[in-house]
C-alpha positions in Angstrom: -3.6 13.2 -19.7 -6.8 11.8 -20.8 -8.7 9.8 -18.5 -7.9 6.4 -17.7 -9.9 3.6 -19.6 -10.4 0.4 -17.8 -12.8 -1.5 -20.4 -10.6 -4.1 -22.3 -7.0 -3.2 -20.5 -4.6 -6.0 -18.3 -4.4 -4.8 -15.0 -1.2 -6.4 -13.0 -1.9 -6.5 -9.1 0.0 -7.7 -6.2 -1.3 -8.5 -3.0 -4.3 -10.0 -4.5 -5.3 -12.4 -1.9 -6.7 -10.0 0.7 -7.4 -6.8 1.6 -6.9 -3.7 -0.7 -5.9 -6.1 -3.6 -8.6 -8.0 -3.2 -11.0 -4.8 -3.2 -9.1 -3.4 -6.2 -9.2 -7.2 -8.3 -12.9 -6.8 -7.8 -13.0 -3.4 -8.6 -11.2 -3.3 -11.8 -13.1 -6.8 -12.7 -16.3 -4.8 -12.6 -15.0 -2.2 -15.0 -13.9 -4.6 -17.6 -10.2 -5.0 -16.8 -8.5 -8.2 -17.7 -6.7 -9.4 -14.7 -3.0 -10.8 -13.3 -3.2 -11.6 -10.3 -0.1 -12.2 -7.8 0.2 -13.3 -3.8 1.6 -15.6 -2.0 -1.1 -16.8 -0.4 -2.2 -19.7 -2.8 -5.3 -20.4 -1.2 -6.8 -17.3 -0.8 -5.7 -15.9 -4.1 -7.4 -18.8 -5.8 -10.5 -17.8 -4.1 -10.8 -14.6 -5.5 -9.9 -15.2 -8.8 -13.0 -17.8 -9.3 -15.0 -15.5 -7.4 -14.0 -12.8 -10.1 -14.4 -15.2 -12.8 -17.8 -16.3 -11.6 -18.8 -12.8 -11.5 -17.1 -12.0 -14.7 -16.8 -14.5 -17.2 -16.2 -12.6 -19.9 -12.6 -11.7 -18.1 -9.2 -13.2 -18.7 -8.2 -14.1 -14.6 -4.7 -15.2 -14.3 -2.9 -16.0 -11.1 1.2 -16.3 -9.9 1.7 -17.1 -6.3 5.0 -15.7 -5.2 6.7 -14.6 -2.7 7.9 -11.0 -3.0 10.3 -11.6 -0.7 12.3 -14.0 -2.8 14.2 -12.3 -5.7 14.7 -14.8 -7.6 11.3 -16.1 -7.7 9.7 -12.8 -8.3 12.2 -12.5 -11.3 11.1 -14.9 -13.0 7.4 -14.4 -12.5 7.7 -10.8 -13.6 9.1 -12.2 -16.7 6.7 -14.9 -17.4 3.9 -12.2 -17.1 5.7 -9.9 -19.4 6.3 -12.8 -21.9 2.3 -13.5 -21.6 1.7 -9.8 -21.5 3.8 -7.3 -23.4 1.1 -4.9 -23.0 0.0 -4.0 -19.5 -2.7 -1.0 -18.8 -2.3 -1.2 -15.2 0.2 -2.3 -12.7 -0.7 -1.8 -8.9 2.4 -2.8 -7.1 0.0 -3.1 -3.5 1.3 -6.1 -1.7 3.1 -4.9 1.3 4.4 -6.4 4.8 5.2 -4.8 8.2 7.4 -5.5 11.3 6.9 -4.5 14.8 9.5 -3.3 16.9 12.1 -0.3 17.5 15.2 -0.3 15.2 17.0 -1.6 18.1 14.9 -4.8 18.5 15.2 -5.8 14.9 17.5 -7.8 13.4 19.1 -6.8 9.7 17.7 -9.8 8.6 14.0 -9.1 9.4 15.2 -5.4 8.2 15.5 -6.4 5.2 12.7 -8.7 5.0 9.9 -5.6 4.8 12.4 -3.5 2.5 12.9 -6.5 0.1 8.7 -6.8 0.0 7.8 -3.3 0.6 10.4 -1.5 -2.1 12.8 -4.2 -3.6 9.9 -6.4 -5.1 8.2 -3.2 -6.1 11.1 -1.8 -8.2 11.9 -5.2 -9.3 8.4 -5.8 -10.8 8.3 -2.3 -12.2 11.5 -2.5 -13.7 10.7 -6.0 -15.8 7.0 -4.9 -16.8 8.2 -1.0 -17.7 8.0 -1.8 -21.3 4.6 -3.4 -21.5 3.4 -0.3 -20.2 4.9 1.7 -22.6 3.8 -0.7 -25.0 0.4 0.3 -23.8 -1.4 3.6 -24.8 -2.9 5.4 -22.0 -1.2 2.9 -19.2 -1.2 3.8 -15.8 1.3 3.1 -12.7 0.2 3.1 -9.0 2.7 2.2 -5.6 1.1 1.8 -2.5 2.9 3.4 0.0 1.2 4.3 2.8 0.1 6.9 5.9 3.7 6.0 7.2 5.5 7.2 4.3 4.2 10.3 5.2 4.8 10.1 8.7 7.9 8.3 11.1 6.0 6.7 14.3 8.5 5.3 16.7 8.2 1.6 16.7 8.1 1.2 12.7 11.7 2.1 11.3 12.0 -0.7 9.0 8.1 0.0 7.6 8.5 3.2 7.2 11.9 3.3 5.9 10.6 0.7 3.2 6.8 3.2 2.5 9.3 6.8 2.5 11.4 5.1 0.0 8.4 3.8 -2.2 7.1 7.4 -2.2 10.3 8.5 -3.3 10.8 6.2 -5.9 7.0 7.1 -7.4 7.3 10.7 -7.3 10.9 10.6 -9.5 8.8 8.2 -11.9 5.7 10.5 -12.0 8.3 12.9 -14.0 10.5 10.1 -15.9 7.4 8.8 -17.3 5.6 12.1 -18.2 7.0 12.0 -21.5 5.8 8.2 -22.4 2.2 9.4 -21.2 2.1 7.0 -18.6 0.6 8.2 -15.3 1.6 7.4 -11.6 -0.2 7.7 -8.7 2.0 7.3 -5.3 -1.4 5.9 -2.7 -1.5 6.8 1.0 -3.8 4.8 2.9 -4.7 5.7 6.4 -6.3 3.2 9.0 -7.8 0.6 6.2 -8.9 -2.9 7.9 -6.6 -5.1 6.0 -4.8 -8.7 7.6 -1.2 -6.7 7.1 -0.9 -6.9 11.5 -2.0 -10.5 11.2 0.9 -11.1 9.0 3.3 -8.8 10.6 6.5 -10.3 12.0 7.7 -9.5 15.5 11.6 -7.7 15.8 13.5 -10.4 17.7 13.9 -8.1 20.8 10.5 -7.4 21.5 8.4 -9.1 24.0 5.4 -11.1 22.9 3.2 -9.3 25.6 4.8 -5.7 24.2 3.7 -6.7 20.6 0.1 -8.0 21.5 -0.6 -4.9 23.7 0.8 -2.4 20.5 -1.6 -4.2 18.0 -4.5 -4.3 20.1 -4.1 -0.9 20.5 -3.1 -0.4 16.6 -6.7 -2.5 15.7 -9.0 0.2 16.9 -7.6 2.6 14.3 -7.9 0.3 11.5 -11.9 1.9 10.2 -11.8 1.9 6.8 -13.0 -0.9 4.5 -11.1 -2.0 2.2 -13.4 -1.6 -1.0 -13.9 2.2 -0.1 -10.1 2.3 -0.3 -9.8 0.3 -3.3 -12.7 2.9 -4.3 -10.8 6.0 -3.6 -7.7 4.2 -5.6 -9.9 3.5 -8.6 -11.3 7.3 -8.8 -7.6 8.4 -8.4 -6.4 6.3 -11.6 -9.2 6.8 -13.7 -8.7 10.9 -13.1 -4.5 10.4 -13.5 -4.0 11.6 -10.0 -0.3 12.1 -9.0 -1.0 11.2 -5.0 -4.2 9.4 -3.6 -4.3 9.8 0.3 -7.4 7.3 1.7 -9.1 8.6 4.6 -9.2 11.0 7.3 -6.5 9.4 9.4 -3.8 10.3 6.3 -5.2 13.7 5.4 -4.9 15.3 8.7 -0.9 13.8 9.4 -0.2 14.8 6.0 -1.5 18.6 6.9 0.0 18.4 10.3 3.5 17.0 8.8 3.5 20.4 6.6 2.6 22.9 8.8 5.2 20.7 11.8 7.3 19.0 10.2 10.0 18.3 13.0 7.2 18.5 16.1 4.4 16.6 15.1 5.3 13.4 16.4 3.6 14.4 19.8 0.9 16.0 18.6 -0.1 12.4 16.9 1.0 10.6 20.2 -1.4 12.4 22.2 -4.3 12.3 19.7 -3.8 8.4 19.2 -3.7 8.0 23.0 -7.1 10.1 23.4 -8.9 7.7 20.7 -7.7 4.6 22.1 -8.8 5.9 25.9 -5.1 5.4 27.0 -3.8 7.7 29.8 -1.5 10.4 28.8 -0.5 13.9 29.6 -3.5 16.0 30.2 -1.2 18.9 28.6 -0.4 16.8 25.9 -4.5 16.3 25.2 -4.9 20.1 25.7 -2.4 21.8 23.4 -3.5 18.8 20.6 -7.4 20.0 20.9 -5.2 23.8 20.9 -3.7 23.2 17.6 -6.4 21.4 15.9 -9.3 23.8 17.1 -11.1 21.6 19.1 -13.1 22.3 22.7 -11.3 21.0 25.4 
């Protein structure tokens, strides 16, 4: 396919308000891309759409705040922006949610809440604005899914249930679409500073001092910035790439997870405890510097 233009297109992106969306609004902004954005965050997302506009104001900036998690109410907003939009050049389904605690400290309920986000609102939305991208010549498709649809960490069933099946869903597209000349890019951020543990819901059977002592640990992986990753995302549209992975901290699982597929869950356990200065096994820390050729 031919390179992806960004000069004069609609790009639709969820998740706006913060973080990678925020990075990526900006980003596409400064290429020339007209802009939808969506969040539920009404105060934020209204921030960076003047901030856009002010930067940009030659740009069409529109906004929707919804929340992804209500069907209904994402329905209808998906149709309003197809009604405003029947063509779309871009649509970056981003906007994504996580919940802490082992399958057996979560209830169906908040189960569901990250897979109705995560992958529900993202097939939804995809489903409704499919024709304005094939309305579109040269249009272009990206899900963010992330490190943990790569890997299976304990302590993340629902989120990685939800970022396994948003992979899956992107890679059967990538060849649906091949024929309508659309491209799809399936994105695999590693450790990117966005607020998605701020807004992370605790499983109803974990303790408050379990949660607080798992994020604080989980914030000193988080190194990336966001514009880098929204960046790398950019790059990977613009040269029609099938799979983006962001960082360091997703390349090497996503080697690791090849060459081990069933025994690399320790492997990571003992590297994460050796960056965050936990104790752990001193065998554990020597076969991991073993395996990845590293001095002991």
């Amino acid at each position: 396919m031919r390179r992806y233009i960004f000069n004069g297109g609609t790009a639709v992106v969820t998740g706006a308000a913060s973080g990678i969306g925020e990075a990526l609004a900006h980003g596409l902004a400064r290429r020339g891309s007209h802009l939808v954005l969506l969040d539920r965050d009404a105060q934020r997302l209204s921030g960076v759409a003047t901030a856009i506009r002010g930067a940009n104001p030659g740009l069409a900036v529109e906004t929707h705040v919804v929340d992804l998690a209500d069907r209904e109410a994402t329905t209808h907003v998906a149709y309003a922006v197809l009604r405003d939009h029947p063509r779309i050049r871009l649509l970056v389904n981003n906007a994504g949610v996580a919940l802490g605690g082992r399958f057996d400290q979560v209830t169906l309920d908040e189960f569901d809440w990250v897979v109705d986000i995560n992958f529900r609102a993202t097939v939804r939305l995809t489903h409704i604005l499919l024709p304005a991208l094939k309305a579109e010549p040269g249009s272009h498709l990206v899900n963010v899914s992330s490190l943990f649809g790569l890997i299976a960490p304990p302590g993340h069933a629902a989120y990685s249930a939800s970022k396994f099946a948003v992979r899956g869903f992107t890679e059967a597209l990538r060849q649906e679409l091949a024929d309508n000349r659309i491209g799809v890019t399936s994105v695999h951020p590693g450790g990117v500073r966005t607020r998605i543990a701020e807004s992370a819901r605790v499983g109803s059977g974990v303790s408050r001092q379990e949660w607080e002592d798992g994020r604080a640990q989980f914030d000193t992986l988080l190194t990336i910035d966001p514009a880098h990753a929204a960046e790398v995302i950019i790059e990977g549209i613009q040269q029609r790439r099938g799979r983006v992975l962001i960082g360091w901290s997703a390349k090497l699982p996503d080697l690791l997870v090849r060459l081990l597929p069933v025994a690399y869950g320790s492997i990571l356990a003992a590297a994460i405890r050796a960056r965050i200065g936990m104790p752990g096994n001193p065998e554990d820390r020597s076969q991991l510097a073993t395996r990845m050729g590293q001095r002991t």
